[in-house]
Structures are given as C-alpha cells and as structure tokens.
N, C-alpha and C positions, 0 to 999 in steps of 0.2 A: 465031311467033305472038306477037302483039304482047302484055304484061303490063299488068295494068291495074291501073295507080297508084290506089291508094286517100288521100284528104288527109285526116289526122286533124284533129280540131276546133284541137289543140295548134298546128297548121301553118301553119295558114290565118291569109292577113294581120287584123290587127285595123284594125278601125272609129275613127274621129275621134272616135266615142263613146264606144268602148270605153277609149281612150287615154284617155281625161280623167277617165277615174272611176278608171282605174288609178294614176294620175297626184297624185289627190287627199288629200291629208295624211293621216296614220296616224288624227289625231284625229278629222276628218270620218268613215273610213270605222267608227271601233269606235263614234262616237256623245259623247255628252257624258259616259261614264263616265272618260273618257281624257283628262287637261289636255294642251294642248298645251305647246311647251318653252318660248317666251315666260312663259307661268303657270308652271312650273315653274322655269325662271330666278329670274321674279321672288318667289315664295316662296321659296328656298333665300335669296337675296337678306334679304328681310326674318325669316328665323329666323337668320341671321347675325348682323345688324345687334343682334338683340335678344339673342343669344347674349353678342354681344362689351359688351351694354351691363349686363347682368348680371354680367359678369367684372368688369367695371370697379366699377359696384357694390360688389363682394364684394371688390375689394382695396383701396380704399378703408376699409372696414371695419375688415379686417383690419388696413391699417396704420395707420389712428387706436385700436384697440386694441394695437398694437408698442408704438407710443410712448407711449401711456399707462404699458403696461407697463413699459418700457425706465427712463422716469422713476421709477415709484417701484422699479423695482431700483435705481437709481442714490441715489439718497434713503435709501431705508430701511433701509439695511446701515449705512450711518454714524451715524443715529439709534439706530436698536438697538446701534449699538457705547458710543455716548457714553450711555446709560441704562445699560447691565452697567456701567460704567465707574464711575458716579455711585453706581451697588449697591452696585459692591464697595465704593468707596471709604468710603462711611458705615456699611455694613457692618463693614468695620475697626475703625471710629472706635467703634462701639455695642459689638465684643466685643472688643478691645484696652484700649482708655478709655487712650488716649495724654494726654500732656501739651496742653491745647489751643494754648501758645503754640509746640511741637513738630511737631504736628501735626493740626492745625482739621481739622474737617469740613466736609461740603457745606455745609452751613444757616450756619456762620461766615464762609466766603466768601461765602456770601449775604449777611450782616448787611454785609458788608465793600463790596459791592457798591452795597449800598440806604446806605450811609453815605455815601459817594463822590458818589452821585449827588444826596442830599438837601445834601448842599454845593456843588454847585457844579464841583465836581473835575474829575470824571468828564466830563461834557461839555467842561469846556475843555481836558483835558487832548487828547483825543480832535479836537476840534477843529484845534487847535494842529498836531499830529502828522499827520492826515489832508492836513492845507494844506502842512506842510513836505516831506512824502514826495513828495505828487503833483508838487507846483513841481517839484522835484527830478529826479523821475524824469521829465517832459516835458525837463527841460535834458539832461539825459542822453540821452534817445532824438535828438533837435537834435545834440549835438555827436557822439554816437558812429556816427550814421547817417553822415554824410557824410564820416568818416573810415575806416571799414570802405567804402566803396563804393571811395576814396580806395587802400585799401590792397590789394584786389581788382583796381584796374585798374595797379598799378605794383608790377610782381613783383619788382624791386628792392627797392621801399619796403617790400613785405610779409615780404622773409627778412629784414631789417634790423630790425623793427619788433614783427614776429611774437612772436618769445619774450619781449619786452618787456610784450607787450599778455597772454600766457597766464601770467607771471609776476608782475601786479599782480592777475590775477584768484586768485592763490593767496596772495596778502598779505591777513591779516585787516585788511578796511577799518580797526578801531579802532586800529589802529597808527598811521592818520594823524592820530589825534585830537590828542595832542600836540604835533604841528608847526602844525596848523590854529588850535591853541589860541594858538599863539604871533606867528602869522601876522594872525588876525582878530579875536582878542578875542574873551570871550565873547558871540558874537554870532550871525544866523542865518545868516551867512558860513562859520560853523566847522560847522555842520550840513550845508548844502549843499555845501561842499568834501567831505565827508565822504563823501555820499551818490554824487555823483558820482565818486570816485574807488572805492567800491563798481560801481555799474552799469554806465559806460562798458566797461570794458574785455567786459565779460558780452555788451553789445549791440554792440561789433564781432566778438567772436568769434563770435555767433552767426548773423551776417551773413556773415563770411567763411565759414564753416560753408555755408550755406545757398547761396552761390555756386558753391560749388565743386563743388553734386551738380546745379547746372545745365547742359543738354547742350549739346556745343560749335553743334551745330547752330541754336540758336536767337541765338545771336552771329554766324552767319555769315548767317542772311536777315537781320539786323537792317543789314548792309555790305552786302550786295545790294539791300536796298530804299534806300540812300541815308542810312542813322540816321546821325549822328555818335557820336563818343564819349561825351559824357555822354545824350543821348536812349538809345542802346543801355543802358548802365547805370541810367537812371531808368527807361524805358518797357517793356527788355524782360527786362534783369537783374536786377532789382530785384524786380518781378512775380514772375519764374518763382520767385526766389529766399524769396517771401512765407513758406512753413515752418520753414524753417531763422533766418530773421529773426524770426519770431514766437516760437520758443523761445528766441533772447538774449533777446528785450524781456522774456518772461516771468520768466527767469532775471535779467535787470536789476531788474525789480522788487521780487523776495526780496531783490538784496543792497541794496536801495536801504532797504527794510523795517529789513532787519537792519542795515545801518549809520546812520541815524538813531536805533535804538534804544543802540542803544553809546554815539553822542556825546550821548542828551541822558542818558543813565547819570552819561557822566563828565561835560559840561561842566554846571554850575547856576551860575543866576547871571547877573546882565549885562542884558542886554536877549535871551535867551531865550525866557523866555515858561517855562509850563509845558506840559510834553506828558509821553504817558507814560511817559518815562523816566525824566523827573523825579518822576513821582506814585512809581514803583517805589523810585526811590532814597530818598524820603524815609520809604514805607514799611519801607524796610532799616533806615532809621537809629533809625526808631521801634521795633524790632521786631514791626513790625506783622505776621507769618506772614499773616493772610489775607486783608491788605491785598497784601501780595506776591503770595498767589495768584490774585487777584483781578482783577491788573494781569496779571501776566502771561498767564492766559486771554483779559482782552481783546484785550492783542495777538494772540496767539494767531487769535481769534475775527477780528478784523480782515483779519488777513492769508487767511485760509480766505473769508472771505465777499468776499473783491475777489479772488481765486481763480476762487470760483463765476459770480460775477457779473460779470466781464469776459474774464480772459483763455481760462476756459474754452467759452462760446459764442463768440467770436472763430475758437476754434483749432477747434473742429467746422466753424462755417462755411468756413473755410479746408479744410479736408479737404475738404469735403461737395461743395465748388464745383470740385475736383479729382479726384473721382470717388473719392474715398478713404474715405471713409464713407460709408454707404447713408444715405438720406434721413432715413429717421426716426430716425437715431440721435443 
C-alpha cells in the first residue's frame, strides 16, 4: 500500500519572493531601530577620533604642567639653599659680633659690592675677564679638537701621547705662570698661555673619552658607504661622539675659569688690563675682607650663571635629541 508523503511547509521549495525578503539586511528587516554596520563603523570611527583627540589634550596639559613643575624643582632648591646660607651667615655675625675686618657680614659685602661698582671696578674688571676666558677658551676648543680626533685615529700616536695629555690635566695650570711670565711678559699672552695649557688637555680627554664609547658599527657603514678617513671622523665620529665631547668642553671651561683666575692673581702689571684677579689681589693687599669676599662670590657667581646658561641647556639638548632625557626635562 503505497504511503503518503505528507510536505511540511518547512520543505517545500521557496518562492523568488520569498528569497529576497529573506535575503534582505538585518537592518531592513528589524526596522530603523537597528543602525546598520556602515553607521556603526562610522560612529565607533568618530568616538575614536574624539577619544584620541582628548588624550592628546590631556597630555599636553599635563606636560606643560611637568615642566613647569620640573623648572621650579630645579630653581628653587638652590634659592632656598643660598637664603639659609645668607641666614646663617648674618645670623652669626648679629650673635657672635666677630671682628668686622675678621669676618664682615652680609650687608659689608654688600657695601663692598655697591663700592666696586660705583667706581668703576666692578664692570671693567668683569669685563676684561669675561673677553679674556672666552678668547681663550674658543682657542682651546680650535686646537684641542683637532688634535684629540688626531689621537683617536692613530693608535700609535695615542699610547705615546696619552699619559702625556692625562698628566698635564693633573698639573695645577698656575704652575705655568711663572714660565709664561718669563716667556711673554706681563702681557695678555701670559693669560692665554695659561688658559690654554688648563683646557686643552681637558677637551682632548673628553673627546677621546667620548670616541671610545662609539660602536664599532657605525665606522664600519661609514667604509661601506664610501666615507674617507677624515669625513668618517668629522661626519660620523665626531657626531656620535657629541656627549663625551660635551663633557671635556665643559670641563675645559672650569679649567679655563680657574687658570685665568690664578694668572691674573699673580701676574699685575704690564699691559694686563684689570680683571678680577687683579680687583681680588689688590683687595688682599688692602686688607680689604669684603672686598675679598665680594670678588670672590662674583667669580663665583660667574662661573654658575655660564653654567646655567650655556653648557647646561646644550647638554639636555644633547641628551634629549638621543633619546636620553624625556622631553620636558
């Protein structure tokens, strides 16, 4: 007996009509409560975009408040130190009651100050000294640069040479005062000899220094790209070597500081000139106490503020551009 197939609705082929409305986007069939993924794309899209632009915003912010901050940490600690300083010191002065030619107080070095300056001194001394250091130390960075490059690339020349150059940086410069003295007369010849037998030797060490923690790797694309010998050591040793070069120069500078101070101590006289050596030595001979101290803070104060003001933002920039200090510091 034949069985008779029953076709559930489930079975039965569908219609060209049926196809096309089954067929039809999610968003179509729920209605306009439902975005489709174009709109939905494109919103996640723009709350991105607005997300990431708030970030940026907000670190912005934050890091011109860093650096604000950063700055007066770096400021304010050394202010505050040099005011306790000035406390204590007239503090002393007020419950001690020293001798004033023994030992003046703040407001004496003041008077010492505002004297200096109402004559005349003061400025040209300052003058005089600022023109003779800097000459100086540009002739130095000139002759000791290209002989540290010099002793970097002739490993001969540099075991020969070497303990030579780290053994005039341990000779107190003022030892040459008296050959220089004899040599040039009291003149500005015996200043600059002076100065530069301080700095040079400072700024080839710190060049050679500075070479030596460059990787061999970047000497050897410098002979694959076609460099020569001195292009390699100008364009690509020299460069890499920028930190370790920055700390002689900086280091040349103090000895350059401090051996100018020595020779215009001991040389007076001549065609000179006055600078503060000489302002100091005369206040020695006057027993002028706070003219002494007075002088000596300025140098002091000198050497600190071309400190601040040059070799310090120099050597961040140089970090900063090496990826060694974060941006805003």
């Amino acid at each position: 007996m034949p069985t008779e197939t029953h076709s559930s609705p489930s079975s039965r082929p569908l219609s060209d009509d049926e196809r096309r409305e089954i067929e039809t986007e999610p968003g179509d069939l729920a209605g306009d409560d439902v975005p489709s993924r174009s709109t939905t794309a494109a919103t996640d899209d723009e709350l991105s975009r607005l997300e990431a632009g708030l970030d940026r915003l907000q670190t912005a912010e934050t890091g011109s408040e860093s650096r604000t901050r950063r700055r007066l940490g770096a400021v304010l600690p050394p202010v505050i130190l040099l005011v306790l300083l000035i406390a204590a010191w007239q503090l002393y002065v007020v419950i001690a009651r020293p001798r004033p030619d023994k030992a003046p107080g703040p407001l004496d070095v003041l008077g010492a100050f505002g004297d200096a300056w109402a004559s005349g001194r003061l400025q040209e001394s300052v003058a005089t000294s600022l023109e003779r250091g800097l000459i100086g130390f540009v002739i130095a960075i000139a002759i000791g640069t290209p002989i540290g490059l010099l002793l970097a690339e002739g490993k001969l020349l540099r075991r020969a040479a070497g303990p030579l150059i780290s053994g005039l940086m341990v000779l107190p410069s003022v030892a040459w005062v008296p050959a220089a003295i004899i040599w040039f007369g009291l003149s500005d010849a015996t200043a600059y000899f002076v100065i530069l037998m301080g700095a040079v030797p400072s700024i080839i060490n710190g060049l050679l220094s500075g070479i030596d923690q460059v990787p061999p790797q970047l000497r050897r694309v410098g002979t694959v790209l076609g460099a020569s010998r001195w292009q390699s050591a100008t364009s690509i040793v020299l460069p890499a070597a920028l930190p370790g070069y920055l700390g002689g120069i900086k280091q040349g500078w103090a000895f350059s500081w401090r051996s100018l101070m020595a020779a215009e101590i001991i040389t007076t006289g001549g065609t000179l000139g006055f600078g503060l050596g000489t302002m100091l030595d005369q206040a020695r001979q006057l027993a002028d106490l706070p003219g002494v101290l007075a002088t000596i803070l300025l140098i002091l104060a000198i050497g600190i503020l071309i400190e601040l003001a040059l070799f310090a933002p120099l050597e961040r920039a140089v970090l900063r551009r090496r990826g060694l200090l974060l941006g805003g510091a």
